[in-house]
Backbone bond lengths (Angstrom), bond angles and torsions (degrees), N, CA, C in turn:
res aa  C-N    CA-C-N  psi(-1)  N-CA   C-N-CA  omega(-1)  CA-C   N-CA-C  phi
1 X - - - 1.453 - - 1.524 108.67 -
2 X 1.233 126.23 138.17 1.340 129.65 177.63 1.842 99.94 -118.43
3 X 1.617 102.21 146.14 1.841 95.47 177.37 1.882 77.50 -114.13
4 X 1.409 92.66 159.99 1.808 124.79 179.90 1.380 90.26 -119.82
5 X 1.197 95.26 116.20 2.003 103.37 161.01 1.707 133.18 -84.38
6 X 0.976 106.89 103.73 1.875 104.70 -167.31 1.266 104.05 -84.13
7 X 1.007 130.96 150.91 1.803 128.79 -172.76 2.294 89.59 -123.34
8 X 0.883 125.99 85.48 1.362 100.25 -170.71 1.629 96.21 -94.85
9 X 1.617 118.04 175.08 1.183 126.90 -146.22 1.681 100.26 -135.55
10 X 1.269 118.89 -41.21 1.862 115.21 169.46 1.483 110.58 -97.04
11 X 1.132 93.62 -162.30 1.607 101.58 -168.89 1.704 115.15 -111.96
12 X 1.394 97.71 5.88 1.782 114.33 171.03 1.653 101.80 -163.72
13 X 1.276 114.62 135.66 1.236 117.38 -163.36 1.238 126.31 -167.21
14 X 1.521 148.86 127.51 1.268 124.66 -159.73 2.122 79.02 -120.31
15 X 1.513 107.93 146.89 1.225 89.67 170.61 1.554 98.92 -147.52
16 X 1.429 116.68 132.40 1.284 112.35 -175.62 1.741 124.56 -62.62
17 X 1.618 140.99 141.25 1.063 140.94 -161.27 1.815 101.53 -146.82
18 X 1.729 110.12 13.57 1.270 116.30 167.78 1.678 109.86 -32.32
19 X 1.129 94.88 -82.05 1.875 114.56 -174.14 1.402 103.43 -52.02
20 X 1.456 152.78 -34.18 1.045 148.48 148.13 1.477 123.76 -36.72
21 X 1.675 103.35 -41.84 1.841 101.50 -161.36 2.134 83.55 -88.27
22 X 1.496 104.55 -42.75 1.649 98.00 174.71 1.679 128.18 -61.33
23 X 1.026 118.13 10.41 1.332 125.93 -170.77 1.723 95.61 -126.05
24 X 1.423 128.38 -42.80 1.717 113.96 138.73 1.364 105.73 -46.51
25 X 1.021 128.43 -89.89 1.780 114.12 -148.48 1.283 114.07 -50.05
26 X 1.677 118.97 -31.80 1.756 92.89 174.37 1.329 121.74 -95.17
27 X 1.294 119.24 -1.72 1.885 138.72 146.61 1.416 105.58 -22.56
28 X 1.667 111.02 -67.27 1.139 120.07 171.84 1.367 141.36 -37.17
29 X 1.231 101.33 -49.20 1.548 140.18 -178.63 1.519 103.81 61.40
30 X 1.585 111.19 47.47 1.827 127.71 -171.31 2.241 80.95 -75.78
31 X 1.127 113.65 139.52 1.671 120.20 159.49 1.512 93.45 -83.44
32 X 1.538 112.69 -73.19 1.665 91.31 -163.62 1.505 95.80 -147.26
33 X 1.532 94.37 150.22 1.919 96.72 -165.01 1.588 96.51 170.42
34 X 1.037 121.05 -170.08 1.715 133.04 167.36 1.326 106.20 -105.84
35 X 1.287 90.80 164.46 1.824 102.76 177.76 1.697 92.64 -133.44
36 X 1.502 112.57 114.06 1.550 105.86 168.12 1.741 111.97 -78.80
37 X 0.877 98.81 156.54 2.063 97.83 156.37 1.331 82.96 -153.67
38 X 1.207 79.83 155.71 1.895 127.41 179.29 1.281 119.43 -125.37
39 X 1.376 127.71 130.36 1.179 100.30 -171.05 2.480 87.73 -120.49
40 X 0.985 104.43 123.52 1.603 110.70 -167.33 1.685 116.49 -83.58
41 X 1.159 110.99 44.47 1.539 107.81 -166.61 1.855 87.98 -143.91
42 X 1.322 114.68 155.18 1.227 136.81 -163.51 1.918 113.54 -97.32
43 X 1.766 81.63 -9.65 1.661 89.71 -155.42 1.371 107.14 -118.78
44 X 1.471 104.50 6.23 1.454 113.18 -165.18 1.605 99.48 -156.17
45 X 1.605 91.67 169.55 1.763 105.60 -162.74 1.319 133.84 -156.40
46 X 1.282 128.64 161.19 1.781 116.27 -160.57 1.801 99.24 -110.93
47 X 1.359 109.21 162.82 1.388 106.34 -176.49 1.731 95.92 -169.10
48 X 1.563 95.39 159.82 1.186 95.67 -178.77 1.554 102.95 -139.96
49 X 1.788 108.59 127.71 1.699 89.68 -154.52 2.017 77.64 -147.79
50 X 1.695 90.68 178.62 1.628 114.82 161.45 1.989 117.76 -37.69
51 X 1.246 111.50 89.41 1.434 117.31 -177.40 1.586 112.89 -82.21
52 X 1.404 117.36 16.92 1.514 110.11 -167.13 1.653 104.00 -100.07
53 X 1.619 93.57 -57.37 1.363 101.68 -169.35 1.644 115.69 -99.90
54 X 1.418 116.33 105.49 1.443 98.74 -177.49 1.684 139.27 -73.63
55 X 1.101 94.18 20.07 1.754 103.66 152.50 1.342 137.86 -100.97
56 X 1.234 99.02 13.35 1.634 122.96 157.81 1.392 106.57 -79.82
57 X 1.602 122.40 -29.01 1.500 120.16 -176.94 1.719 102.92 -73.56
58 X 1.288 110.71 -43.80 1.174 122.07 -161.75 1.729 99.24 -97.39
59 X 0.773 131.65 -3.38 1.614 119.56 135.57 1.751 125.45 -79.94
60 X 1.241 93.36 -41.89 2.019 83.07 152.83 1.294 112.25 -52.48
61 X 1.208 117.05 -92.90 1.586 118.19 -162.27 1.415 101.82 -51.97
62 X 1.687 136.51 14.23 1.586 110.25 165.98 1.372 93.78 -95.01
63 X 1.034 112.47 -30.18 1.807 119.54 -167.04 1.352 108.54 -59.03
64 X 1.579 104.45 -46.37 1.619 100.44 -144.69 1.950 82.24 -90.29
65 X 1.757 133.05 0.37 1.030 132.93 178.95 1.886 103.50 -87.08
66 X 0.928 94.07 -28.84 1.867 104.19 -176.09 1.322 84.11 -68.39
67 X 1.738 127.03 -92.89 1.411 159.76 -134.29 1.849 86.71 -52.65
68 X 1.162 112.02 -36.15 1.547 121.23 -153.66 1.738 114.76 -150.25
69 X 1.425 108.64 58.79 1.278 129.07 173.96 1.089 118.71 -48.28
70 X 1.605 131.35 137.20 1.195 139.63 170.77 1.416 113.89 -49.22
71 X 0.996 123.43 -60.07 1.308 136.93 -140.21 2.095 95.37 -104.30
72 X 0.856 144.20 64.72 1.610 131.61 -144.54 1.607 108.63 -132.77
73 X 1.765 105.27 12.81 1.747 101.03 -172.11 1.370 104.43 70.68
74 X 1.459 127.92 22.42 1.897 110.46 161.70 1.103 102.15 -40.77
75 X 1.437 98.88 -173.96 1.676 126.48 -175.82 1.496 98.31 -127.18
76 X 1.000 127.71 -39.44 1.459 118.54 167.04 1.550 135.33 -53.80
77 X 0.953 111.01 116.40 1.872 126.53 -165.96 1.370 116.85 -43.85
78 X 1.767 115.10 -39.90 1.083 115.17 -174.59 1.764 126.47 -77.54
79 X 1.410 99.32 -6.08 1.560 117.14 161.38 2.407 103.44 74.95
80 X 1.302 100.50 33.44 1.394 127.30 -161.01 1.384 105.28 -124.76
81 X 1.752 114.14 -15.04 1.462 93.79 -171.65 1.974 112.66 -78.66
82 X 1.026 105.59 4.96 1.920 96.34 156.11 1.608 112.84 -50.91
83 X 1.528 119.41 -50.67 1.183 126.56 -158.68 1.465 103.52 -79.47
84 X 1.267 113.45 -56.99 1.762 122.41 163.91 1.944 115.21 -23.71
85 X 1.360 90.85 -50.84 1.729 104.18 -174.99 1.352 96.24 -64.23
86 X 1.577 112.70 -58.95 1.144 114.46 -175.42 2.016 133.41 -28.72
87 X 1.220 98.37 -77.50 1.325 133.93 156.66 1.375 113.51 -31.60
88 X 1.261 115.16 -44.28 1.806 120.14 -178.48 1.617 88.77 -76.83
89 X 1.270 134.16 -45.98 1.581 129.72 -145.89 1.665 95.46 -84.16
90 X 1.528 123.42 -28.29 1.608 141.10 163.97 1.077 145.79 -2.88
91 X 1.756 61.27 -100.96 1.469 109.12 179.83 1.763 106.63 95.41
92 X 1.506 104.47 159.12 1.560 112.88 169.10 1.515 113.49 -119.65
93 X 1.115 118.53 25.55 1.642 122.45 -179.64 1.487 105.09 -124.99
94 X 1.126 110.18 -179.55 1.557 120.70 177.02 2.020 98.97 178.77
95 X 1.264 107.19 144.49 1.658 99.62 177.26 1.803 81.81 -143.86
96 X 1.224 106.31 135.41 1.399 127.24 -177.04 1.316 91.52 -123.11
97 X 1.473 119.69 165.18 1.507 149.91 -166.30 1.754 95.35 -119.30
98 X 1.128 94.92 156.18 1.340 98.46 -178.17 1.497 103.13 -138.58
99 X 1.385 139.37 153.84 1.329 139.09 -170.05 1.460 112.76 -176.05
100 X 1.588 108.85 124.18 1.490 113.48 -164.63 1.549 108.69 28.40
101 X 1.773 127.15 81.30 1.104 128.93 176.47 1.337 140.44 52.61
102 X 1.595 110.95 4.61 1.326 118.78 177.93 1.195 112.07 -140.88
103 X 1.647 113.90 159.48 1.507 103.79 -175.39 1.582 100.42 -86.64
104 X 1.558 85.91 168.38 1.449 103.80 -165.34 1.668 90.14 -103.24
105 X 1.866 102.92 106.19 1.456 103.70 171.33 2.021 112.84 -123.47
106 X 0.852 133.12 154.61 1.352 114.05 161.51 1.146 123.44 -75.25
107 X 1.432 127.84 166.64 1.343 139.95 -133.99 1.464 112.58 -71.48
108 X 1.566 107.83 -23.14 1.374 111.71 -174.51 1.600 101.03 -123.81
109 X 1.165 127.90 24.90 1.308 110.27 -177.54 1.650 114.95 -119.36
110 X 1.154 113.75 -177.59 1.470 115.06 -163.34 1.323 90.27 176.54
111 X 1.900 93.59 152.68 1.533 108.83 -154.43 2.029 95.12 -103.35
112 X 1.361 108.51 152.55 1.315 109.98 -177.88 1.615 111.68 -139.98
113 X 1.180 101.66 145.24 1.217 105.41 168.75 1.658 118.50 -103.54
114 X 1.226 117.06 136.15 1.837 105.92 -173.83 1.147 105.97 -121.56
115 X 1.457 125.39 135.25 1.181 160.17 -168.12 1.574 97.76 -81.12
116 X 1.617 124.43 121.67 1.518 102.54 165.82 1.675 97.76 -137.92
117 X 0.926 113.14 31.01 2.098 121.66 -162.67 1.455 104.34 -141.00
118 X 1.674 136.34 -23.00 1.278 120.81 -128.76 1.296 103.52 -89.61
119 X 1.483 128.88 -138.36 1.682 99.52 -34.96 1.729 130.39 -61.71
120 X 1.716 102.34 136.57 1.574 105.58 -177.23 1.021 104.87 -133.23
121 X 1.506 125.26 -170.18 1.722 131.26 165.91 2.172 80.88 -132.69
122 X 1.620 72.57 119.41 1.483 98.57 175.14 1.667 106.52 -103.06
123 X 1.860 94.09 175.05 1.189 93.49 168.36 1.582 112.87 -128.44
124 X 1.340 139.95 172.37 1.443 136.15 152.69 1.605 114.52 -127.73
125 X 1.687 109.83 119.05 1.385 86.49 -178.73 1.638 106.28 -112.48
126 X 1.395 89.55 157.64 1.791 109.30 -167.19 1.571 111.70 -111.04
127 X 1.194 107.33 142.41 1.139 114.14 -167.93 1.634 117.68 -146.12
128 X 1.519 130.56 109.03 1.490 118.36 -143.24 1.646 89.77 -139.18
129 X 1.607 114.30 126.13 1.191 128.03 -152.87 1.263 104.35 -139.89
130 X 1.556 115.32 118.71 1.777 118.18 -170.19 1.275 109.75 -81.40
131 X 1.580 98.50 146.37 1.514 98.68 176.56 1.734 123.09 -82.52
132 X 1.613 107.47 16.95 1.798 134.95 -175.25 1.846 85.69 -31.17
């Protein structure tokens, strides 16, 4: 298992970690298999979305900031449950395919990690399993 360290910088954030999770899988030198990631934080979350145009990121994170406001009268003390909601609606997993050394993504997509707590230095851990 290898962990990827994210350093993020706002307090909601989608930030791409494509070239990170592809630089594990051919590290590996796995031909064909899955690659899990996990992402281990309560406040944050994995997604797999439109990698071309980056205002597809920033229409997520306005949406999911409207849909799921910081500031909303929680009940929770630590004043975080935006990110909590967040993260549950997510998810913290992702299982990618792997094929002749690369993951198997569609043409426009790319893997993200989203920020719903920050700013933090996160982690994602990866996990890449042959199909032998």
């Amino acid at each position: 298992m290898e962990k990827i360290k994210i350093k993020t910088e706002s307090h909601t954030e989608l930030i791409s970690i494509t070239d990170k999770i592809n630089s594990v899988v051919s590290k590996s030198q796995v031909k064909d298999g899955i690659c899990y990631l996990f992402c281990p934080h309560t406040t944050a979350g994995l997604t797999i979305n439109e990698n071309a145009d980056p205002s597809v990121q920033t229409d997520i994170n306005n949406t999911l900031n409207r849909l799921i406001p910081h500031n909303a009268n929680y009940n929770h003390a630590e004043g975080n449950s935006d990110g909590h909601i967040k993260s549950s609606l997510l998810g913290v997993s992702l299982n990618i395919f792997i094929e002749n050394g690369a993951l198997v993504l569609g043409t426009w997509q790319g893997i993200y990690f989203v920020e719903g707590d920050g700013p933090r230095t996160r982690e994602v851990w990866v996990k890449i399993m042959s199909d032998l």
